[in-house]
C-alpha positions in Angstrom: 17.8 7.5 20.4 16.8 3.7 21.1 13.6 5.4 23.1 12.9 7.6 20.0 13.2 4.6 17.7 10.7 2.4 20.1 8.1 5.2 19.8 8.8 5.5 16.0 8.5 1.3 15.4 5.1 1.8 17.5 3.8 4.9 15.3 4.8 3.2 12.0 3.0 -0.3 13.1 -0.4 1.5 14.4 -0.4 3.6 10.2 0.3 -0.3 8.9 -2.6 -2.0 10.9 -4.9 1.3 10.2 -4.5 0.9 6.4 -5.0 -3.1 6.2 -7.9 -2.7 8.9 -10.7 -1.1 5.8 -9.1 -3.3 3.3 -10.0 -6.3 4.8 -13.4 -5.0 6.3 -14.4 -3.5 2.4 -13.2 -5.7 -0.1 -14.4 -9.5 0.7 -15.5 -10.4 -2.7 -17.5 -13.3 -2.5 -18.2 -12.8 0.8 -22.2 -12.2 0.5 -22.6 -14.9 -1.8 -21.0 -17.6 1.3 -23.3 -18.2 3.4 -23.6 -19.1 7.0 -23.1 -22.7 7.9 -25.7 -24.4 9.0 -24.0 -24.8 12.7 -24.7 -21.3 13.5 -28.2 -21.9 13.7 -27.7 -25.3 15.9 -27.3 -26.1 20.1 -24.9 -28.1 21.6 -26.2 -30.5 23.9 -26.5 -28.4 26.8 -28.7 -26.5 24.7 -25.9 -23.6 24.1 -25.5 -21.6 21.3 -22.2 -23.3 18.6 -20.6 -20.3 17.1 -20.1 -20.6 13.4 -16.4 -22.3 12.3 -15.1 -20.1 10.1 -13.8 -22.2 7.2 -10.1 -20.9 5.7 -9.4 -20.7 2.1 -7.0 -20.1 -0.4 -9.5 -18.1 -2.2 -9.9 -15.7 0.7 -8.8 -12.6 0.3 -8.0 -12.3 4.0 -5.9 -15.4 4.1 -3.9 -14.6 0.8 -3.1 -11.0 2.2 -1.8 -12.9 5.0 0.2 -15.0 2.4 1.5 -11.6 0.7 2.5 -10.4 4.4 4.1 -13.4 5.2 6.2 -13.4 1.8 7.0 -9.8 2.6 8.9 -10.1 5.2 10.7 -13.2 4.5 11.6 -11.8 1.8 13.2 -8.4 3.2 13.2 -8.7 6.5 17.4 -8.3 5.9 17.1 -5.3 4.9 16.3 -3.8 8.6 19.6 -3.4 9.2 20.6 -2.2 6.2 22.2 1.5 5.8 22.6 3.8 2.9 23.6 3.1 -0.7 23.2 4.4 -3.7 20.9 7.6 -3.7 20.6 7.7 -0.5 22.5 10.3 0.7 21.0 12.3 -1.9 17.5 12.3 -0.6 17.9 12.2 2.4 21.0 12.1 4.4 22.5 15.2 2.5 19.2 17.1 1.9 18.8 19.9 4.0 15.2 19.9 4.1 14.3 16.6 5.2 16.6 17.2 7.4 14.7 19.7 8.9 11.8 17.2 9.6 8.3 18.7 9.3 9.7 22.2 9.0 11.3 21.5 5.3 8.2 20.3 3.6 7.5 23.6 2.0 10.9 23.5 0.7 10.4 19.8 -0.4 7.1 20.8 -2.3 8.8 24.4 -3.8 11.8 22.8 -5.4 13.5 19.8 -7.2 13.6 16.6 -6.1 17.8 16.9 -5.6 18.5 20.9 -5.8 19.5 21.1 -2.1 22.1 17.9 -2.7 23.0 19.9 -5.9 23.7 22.8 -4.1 25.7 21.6 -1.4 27.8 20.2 -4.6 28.0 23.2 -6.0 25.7 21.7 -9.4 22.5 22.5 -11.0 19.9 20.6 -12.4 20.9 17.8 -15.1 17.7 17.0 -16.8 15.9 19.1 -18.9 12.4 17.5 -17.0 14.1 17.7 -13.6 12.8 15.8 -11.0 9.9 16.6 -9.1 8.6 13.8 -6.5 8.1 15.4 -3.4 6.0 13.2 -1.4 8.7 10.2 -0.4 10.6 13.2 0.8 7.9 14.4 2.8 8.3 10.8 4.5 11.5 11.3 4.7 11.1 14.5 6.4 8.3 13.2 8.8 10.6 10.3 9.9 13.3 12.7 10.6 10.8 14.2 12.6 9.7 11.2 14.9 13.7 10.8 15.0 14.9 13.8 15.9 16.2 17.0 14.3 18.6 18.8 16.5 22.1 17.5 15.2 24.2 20.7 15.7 26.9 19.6 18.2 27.6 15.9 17.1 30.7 15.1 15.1 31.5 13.1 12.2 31.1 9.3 14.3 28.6 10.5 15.6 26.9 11.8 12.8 27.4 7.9 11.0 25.6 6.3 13.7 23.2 8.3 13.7 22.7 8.2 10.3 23.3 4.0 9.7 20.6 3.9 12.8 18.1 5.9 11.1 18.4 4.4 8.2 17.4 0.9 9.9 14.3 2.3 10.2 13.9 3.4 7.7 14.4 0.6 5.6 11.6 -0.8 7.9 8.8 1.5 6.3 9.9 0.4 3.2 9.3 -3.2 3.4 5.6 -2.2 5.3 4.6 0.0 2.8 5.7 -2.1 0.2 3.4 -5.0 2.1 1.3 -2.8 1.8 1.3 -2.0 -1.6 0.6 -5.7 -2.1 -2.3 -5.7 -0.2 -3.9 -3.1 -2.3 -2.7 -4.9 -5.4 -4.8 -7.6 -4.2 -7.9 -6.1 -3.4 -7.7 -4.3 -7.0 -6.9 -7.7 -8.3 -10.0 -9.2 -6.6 -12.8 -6.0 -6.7 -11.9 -4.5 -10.5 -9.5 -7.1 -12.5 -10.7 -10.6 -11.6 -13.9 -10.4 -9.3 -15.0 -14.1 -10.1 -11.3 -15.7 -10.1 -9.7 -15.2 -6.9 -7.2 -18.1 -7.2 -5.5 -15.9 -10.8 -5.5 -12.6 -8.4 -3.4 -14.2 -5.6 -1.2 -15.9 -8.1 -0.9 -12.5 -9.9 0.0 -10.3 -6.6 2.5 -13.5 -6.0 4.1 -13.0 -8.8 4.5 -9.1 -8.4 5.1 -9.4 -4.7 8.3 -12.1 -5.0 9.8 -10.9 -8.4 13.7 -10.0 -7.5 13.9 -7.4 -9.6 12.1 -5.4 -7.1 14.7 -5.7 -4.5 16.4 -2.2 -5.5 12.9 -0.5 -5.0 12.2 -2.0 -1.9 16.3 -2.6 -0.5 17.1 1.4 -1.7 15.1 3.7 0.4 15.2 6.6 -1.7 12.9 3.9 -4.3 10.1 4.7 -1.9 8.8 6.7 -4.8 8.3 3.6 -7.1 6.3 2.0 -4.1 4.1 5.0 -3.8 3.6 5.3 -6.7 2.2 2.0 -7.4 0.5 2.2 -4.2 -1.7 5.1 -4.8 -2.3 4.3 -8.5 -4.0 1.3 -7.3 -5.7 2.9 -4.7 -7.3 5.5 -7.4 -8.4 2.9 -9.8 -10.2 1.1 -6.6 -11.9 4.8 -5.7 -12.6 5.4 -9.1 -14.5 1.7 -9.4 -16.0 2.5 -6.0 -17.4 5.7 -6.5 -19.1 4.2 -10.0 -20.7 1.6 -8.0 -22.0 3.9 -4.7 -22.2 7.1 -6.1 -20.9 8.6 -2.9 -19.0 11.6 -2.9 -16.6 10.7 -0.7 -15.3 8.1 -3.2 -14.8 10.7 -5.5 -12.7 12.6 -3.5 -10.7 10.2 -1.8 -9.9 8.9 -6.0 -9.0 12.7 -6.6 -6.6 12.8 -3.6 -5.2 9.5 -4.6 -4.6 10.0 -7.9 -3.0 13.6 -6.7 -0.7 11.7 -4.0 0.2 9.2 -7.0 1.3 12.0 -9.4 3.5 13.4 -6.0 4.9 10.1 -6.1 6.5 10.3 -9.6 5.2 11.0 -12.7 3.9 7.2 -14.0 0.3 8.6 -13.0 -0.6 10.3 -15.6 -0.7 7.2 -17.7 -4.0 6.8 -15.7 -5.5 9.3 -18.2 -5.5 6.5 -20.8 -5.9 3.4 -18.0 -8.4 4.4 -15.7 -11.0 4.9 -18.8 -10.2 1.8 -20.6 -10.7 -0.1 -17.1 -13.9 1.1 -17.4 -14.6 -0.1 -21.0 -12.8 -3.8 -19.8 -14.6 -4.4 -16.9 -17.7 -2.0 -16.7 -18.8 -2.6 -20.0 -19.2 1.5 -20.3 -18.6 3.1 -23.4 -15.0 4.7 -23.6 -16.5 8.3 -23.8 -18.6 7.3 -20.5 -14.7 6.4 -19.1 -13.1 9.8 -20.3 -16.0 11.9 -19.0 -15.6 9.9 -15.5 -12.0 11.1 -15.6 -13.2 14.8 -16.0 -12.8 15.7 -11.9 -9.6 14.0 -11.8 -8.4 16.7 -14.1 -8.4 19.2 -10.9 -6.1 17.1 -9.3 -3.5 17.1 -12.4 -3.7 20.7 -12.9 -2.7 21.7 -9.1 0.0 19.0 -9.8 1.6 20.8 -12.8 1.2 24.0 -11.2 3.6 22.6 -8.8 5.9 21.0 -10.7 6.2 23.8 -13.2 7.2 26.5 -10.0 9.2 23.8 -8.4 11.4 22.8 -11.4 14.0 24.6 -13.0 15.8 24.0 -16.3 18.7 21.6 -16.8 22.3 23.4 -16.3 24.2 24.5 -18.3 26.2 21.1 -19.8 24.2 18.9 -18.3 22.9 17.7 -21.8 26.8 17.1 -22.8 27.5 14.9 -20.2 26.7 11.1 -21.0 26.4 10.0 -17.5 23.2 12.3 -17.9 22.5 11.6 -21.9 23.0 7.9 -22.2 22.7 8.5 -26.0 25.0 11.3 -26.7 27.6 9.4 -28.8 24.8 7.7 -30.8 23.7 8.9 -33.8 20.4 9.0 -34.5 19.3 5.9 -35.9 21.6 4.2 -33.5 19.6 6.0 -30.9 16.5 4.5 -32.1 17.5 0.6 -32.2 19.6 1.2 -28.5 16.3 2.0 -27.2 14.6 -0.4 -28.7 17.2 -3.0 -27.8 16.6 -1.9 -24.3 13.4 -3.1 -24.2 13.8 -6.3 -24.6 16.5 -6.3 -22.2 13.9 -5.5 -19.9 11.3 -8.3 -21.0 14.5 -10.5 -20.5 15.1 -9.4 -16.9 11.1 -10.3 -15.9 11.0 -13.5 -17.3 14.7 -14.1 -16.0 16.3 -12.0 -13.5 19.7 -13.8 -13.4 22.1 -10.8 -13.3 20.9 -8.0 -10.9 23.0 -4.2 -10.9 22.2 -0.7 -9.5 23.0 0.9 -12.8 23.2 0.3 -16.9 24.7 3.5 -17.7 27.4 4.5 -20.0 28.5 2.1 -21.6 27.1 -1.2 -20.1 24.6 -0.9 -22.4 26.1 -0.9 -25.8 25.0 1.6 -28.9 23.6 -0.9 -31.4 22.2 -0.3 -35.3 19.8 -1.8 -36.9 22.1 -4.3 -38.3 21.6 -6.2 -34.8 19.2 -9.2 -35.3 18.0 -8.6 -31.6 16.7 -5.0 -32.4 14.8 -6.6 -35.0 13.3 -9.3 -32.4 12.9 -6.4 -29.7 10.7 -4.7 -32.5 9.0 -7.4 -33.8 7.9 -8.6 -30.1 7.0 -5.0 -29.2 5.2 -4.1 -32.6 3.0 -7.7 -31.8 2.0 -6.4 -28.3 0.7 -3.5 -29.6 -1.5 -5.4 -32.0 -2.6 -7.8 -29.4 -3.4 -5.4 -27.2 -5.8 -3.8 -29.5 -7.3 -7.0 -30.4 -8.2 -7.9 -26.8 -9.1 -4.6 -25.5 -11.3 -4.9 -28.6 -12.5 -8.1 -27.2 -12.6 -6.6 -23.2 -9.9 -9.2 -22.2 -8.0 -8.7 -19.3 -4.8 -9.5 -21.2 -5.2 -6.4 -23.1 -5.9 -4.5 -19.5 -2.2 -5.7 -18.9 -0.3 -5.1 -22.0 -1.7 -1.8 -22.1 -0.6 -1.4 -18.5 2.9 -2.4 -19.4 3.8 -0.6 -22.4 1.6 2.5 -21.4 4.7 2.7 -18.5 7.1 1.3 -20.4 6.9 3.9 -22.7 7.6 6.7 -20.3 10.7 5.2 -18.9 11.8 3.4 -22.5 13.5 7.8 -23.6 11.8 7.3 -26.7 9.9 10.3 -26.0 12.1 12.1 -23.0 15.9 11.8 -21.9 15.4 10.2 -18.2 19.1 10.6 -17.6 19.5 6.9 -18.0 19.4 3.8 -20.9 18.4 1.7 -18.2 17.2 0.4 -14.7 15.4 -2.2 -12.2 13.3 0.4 -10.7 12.2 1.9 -13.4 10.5 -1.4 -15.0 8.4 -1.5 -11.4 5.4 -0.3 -13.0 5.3 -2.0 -15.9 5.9 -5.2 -13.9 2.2 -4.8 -12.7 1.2 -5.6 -16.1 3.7 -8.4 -15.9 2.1 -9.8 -13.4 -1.3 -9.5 -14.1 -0.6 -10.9 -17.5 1.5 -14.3 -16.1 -1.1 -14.7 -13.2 -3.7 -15.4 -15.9 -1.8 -17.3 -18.7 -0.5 -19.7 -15.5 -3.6 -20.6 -14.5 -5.4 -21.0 -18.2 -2.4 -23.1 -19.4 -2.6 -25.4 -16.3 -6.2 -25.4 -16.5 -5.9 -26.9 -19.6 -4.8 -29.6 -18.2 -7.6 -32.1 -18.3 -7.4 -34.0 -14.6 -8.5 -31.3 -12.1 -6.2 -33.1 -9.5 -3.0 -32.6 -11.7 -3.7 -29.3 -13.0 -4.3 -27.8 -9.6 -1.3 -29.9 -7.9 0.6 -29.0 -11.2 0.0 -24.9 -10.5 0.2 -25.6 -6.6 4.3 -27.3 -7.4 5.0 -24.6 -9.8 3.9 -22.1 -7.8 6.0 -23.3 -4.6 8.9 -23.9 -7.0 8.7 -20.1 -8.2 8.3 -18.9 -4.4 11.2 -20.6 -3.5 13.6 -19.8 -6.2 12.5 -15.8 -6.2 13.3 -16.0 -2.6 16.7 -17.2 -2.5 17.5 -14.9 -5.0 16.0 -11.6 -3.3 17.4 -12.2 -0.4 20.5 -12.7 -1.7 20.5 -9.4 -4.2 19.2 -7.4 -0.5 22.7 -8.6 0.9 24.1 -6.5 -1.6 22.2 -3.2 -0.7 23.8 -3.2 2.6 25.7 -0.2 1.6 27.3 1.6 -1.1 30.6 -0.6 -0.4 28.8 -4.1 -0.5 26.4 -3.1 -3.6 29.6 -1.7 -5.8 32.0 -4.2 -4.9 29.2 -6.8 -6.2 27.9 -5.2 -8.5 31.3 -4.1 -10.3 31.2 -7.9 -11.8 27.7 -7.3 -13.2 28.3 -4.1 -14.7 32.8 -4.5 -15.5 31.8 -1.5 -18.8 29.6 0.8 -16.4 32.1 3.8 -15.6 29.3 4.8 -12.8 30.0 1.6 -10.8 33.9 1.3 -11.8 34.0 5.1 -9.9 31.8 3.8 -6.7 33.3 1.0 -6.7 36.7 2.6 -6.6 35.4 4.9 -4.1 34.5 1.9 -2.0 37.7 0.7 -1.8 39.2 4.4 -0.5 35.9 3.7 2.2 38.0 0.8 3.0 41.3 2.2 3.1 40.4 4.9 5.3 38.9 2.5 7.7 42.1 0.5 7.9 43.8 3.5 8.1 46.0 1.9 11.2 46.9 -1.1 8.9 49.4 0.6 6.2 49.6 -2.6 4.3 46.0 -3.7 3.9 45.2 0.6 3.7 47.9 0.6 0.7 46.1 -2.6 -0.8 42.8 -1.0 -0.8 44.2 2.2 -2.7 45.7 0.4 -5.6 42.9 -1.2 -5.9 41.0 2.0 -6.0 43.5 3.2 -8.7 42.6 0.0 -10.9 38.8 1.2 -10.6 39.1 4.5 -11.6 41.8 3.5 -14.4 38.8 1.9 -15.9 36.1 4.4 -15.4 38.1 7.2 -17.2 39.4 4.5 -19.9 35.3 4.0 -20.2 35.1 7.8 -20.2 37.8 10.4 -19.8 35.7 13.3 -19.0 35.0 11.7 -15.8 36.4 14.5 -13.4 34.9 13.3 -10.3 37.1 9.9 -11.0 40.3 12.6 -12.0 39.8 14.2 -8.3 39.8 11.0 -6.1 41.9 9.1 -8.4 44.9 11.9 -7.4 43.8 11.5 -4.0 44.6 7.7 -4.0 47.8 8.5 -5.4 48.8 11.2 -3.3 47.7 8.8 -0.1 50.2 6.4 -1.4 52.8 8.7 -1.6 52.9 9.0 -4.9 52.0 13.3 -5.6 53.8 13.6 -8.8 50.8 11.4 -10.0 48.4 12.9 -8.3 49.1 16.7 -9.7 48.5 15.6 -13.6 44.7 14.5 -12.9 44.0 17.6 -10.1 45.6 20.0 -13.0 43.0 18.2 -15.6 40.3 19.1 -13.4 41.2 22.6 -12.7 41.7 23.4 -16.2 38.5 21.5 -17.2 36.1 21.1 -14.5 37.4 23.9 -11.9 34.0 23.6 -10.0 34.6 20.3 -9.2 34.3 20.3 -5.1 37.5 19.7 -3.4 39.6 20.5 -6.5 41.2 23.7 -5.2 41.9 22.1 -1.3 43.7 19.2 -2.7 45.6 21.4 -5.5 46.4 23.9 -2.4 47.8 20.7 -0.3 49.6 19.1 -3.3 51.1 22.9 -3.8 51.9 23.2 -0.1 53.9 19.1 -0.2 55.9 20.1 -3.3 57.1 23.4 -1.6 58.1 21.6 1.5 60.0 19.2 -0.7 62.2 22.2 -2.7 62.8 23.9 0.7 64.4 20.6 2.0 66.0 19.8 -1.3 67.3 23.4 -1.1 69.0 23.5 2.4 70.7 20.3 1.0 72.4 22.0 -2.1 70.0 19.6 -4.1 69.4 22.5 -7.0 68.0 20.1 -9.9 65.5 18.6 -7.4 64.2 21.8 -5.6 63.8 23.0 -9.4 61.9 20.6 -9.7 60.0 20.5 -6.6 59.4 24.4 -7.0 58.0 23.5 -10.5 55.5 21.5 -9.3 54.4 23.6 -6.7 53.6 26.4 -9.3 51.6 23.9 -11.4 49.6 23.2 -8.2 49.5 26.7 -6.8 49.6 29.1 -10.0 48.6 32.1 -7.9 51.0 31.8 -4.8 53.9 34.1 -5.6 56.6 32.1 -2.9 56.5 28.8 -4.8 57.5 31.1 -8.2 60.1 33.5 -5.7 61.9 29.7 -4.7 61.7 28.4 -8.1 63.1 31.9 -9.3 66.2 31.8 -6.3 66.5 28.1 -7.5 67.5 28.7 -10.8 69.6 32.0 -10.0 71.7 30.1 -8.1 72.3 27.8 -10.4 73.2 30.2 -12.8 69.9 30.2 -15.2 69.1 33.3 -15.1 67.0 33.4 -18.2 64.6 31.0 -16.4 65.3 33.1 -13.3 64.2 36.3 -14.9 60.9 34.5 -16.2 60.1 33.0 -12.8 60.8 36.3 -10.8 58.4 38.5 -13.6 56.0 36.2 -12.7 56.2 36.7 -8.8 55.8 40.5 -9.5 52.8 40.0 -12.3 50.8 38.0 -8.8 52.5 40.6 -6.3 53.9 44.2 -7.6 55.2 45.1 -3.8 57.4 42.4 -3.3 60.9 43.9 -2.9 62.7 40.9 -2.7 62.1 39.4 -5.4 62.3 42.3 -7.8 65.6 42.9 -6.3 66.8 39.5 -7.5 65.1 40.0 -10.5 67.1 43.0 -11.3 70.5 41.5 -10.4 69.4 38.5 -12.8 68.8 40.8 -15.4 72.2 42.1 -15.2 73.8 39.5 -14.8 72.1 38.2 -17.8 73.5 41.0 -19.9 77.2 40.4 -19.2 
């Protein structure tokens, strides 16, 4: 394994340096109009030519994609040892075809994003869209690859070790891909968005690159989308730009094949239909129908993608719509619909300009349904309503602040469920796009508004501090949030404080705590501790929302692991009767059914009638289709002289089995004995 992992780091390193290595060779801007000092063409005293002295600069691209490096991995270099949370499991450790490595990327690219997790659950599809990204699991499955994919004969340890140590790496290729996401930022910031003011594109790539709320796209492996996503948006508006400036074919395709990987990323590429042509307008000067009509081949590349998605995807299942862990807005009517979303917006411009409070999810109900009767939808809409209208007014005027707005709310917008039901109210990851236009819009207005500044020496020493300052401070705090995404224990235990209304993070945080008990499993006391606490979790997530069956199953299994079945039985019985697909439900009914029987045997051979009644009783409740728990109960009552009840329990051993002498034996004396 630690042999496989060498060859892996090496492999991943050698595709890192290979992508920077054209960057840096292609897109020097300025770098024609510097030219060579004069000691290049002067002899030392010995007559010997003096090599020219490279002169480093802020303004360089290579030295700020060295800053951007640098930042990157001070930043997350704690996640390397981080394992899986959250989603992870879904994508990858539980799905069967990255599992397979390279041999389950046709399954990858011929279904849903999560249908082999879904299966394995015994569940369908839950949104109507679905959820079709296949290329991070194509990563996925290529790193399984390079790791290994023969896993038949390990057991369960062995199988967590493996899994924690893959993940390590995995966590690795995040952070370089996200590095280099930032160096591609860059270059589009210097080539396309601000060719004549390098000092506003390294502040703007600063500001994306140490913003904490990107720590759950770059902390949470199965995020990798977001990063590619971004990634190879950016690299289609460069190719785009490029091929307008060469001509060369070559551009053109490698823009097509971009803007194709970028749509396999997740589905925020489309909005390039609108962007990539107005770029154009901005900062070509062409005429938007030159821009649309430039977008033309790129149209081959979106069809072969919906042909894709459309045999890939499948229709939500049945329910899934009812369910408001999946519908955020299914209790809201619909004008209460309408201002919760718009209230979310501004929830998100709050978490950009401050991102105190960081949590994995916002679902039902963190986020509370609102009316229009709340002052802060108003504010929401008024602040969105004068975007819009600045946005026109300088795109109008080809201003880059209208490049960004647009870029912002043109993302914003798919992710906002205005227009479709993303499963969530919602998230940190899914404001990562839109945070691009953040970024590009703070980068300018930072350096205009201390440029206004009349002393050159304060307003560059002014934007230097401020700058530092803002490093500093995003730093602590992203490396702090990373400590969180450890694992699904540390991120819901912390992140149960952030979110106390979520009924999502009461349930993993509850399901934490049994992770804890069952690792101190030889400690009864601290085991015990862990368990109640478990209780107190899902006590809240099915006080937040009852139909939460998952939260019903493992709740009864804390009860029953602290001795305590009668309680157990009531939520395992809700389940069957309401949710009987639920996994697990039937093996922990059948155990429950199997304890309780045990019990009226032993309360039996000790003359204990009323509480093998009663034990029998509950063994039918768990176990409706065994006929001995009904044949007990039925001897149980008969000998204590019921034998109406004794009748009713013994038809109902001869309903599940006709042959069974025994008991129609009994049932036949009872019956007599009834009538005298």
């Amino acid at each position: 394994m630690h042999q496989m992992c060498a060859k892996c780091r090496k492999s991943f390193c050698c595709v890192f340096l290979s992508i920077l290595g054209p960057l840096f060779r292609n897109h020097m801007p300025g770098k024609s109009k510097q030219k060579a000092p004069a000691a290049a063409h002067q002899q030392d005293e010995g007559n010997k030519p003096v090599a020219p002295a490279y002169k480093y600069s802020l303004t360089d691209i290579r030295v700020q994609s060295l800053i951007l490096i640098l930042i990157g991995f001070l930043f997350y270099a704690n996640t390397f040892s981080h394992e899986a949370a959250f989603d992870d499991r879904m994508a990858i450790t539980d799905n069967e075809y990255v599992q397979q490595g390279i041999a389950g990327i046709g399954g990858i690219l011929t279904t849903d994003a999560f249908q082999s997790y879904l299966e394995h659950k015994n569940s369908s599809n839950q949104l109507a869209g679905g959820r079709y990204r296949p290329l991070s699991l194509i990563t996925f499955a290529i790193e399984q690859q390079l790791m290994g994919t023969d896993h038949a004969n390990e057991n369960a340890a062995e199988k967590e070790q493996r899994v924690a140590e893959e993940m390590h790496m995995r966590h690795v290729v995040n952070v370089l891909l996200y590095i280099v996401s930032l160096i591609v930022l860059l270059t589009l910031f210097h080539t396309v968005i601000f060719p004549d003011e390098p000092v506003i594109a390294l502040l703007a790539a600063l500001i994306f690159a140490i913003h904490p709320l990107h720590t759950e796209v770059v902390a949470n492996v199965k995020s990798r989308d977001e990063v590619l996503s971004v990634l190879f948006i950016a690299l289609t508006i460069l190719k785009a730009f490029a091929y307008k400036e060469s001509g060369k074919l070559k551009d053109l395709v490698f823009g097509c094949l971009f803007f194709f990987c970028a749509l396999l990323s997740k589905e925020y590429a489309v909005t390039l239909i609108v962007i990539l042509p107005i770029a154009f307008y901005l900062f070509k000067n062409e005429p938007l129908p030159y821009g649309f009509k430039t977008f033309a081949p790129y149209l081959i590349s979106l069809g072969l993608y919906i042909l894709l998605r459309l045999n890939a995807v499948t229709g939500a299942g049945e329910g899934a719509e009812n369910n408001v862990l999946n519908n955020p807005y299914l209790y809201a009517g619909g004008l209460q619909k309408l201002a919760t979303e718009i209230f979310v917006l501004l929830n998100y411009l709050k978490l950009l300009l401050f991102p105190d409070v960081l949590t994995a999810d916002y679902g039902y109900s963190q986020i509370p349904i609102v009316s229009f009767s709340n002052l802060l939808v108003w504010l929401s809409l008024a602040i969105h309503l004068l975007m819009v209208v600045l946005m026109f007014v300088y795109l109008r005027k080809q201003h880059v602040i209208g490049f960004a707005i647009l870029f912002y709310l043109a993302n914003l917008m798919l992710v906002s469920n205005l227009f479709i039901n993303i499963g969530a109210p919602m998230g940190e990851r899914l404001i990562y796009h839109s945070s691009v236009g953040f970024a590009i819009a703070a980068g300018y207005l930072l350096s205009k508004g201390f440029g206004m500044l009349n002393i050159a020496r304060i307003s560059k020493g002014g934007l230097a501090g401020f700058t530092i300052v803002l490093v500093a401070v995003s730093g602590f705090k992203t490396i702090e949030r990373n400590r969180d995404w450890k694992n699904d224990t540390t991120l819901f235990l912390a992140d149960v404080n952030k979110s106390p209304n979520s009924a999502l993070v009461n349930n993993n945080a509850a399901a934490a705590c049994m992770s804890l008990a069952k690792k101190d499993k030889q400690d009864v006391a601290a085991r015990n501790e862990w368990l109640k606490k478990a209780v107190q979790y899902f006590d809240k997530a099915l006080s937040l929302y009852p139909d939460y069956y998952l939260s019903r199953v493992n709740r009864g299994l804390c009860y029953y692991n602290l001795g305590m079945p009668d309680k157990a039985l009531p939520d395992w019985d809700t389940v069957r009767k309401y949710a009987p697909a639920q996994e697990n439900i039937k093996k922990y009914l059948g155990i429950a059914g199997k304890y309780f029987f045990a019990q009226g045997m032993k309360y039996k051979a000790a003359s204990m009638a009323d509480s093998s009644i009663y034990s029998f009783k509950k063994s039918t409740e768990a176990m409706p289709d065994s006929p001995e728990g009904y044949y007990e109960l039925g001897r149980a009552y008969y000998a204590k002289g019921d034998y109406a009840n004794a009748i009713i329990a013994f038809e109902k051993v001869l309903s599940l089995a006709p042959a069974y002498s025994d008991a129609r034996t009994l049932y036949e004396q009872a019956k007599a004995n009834a009538r005298q």
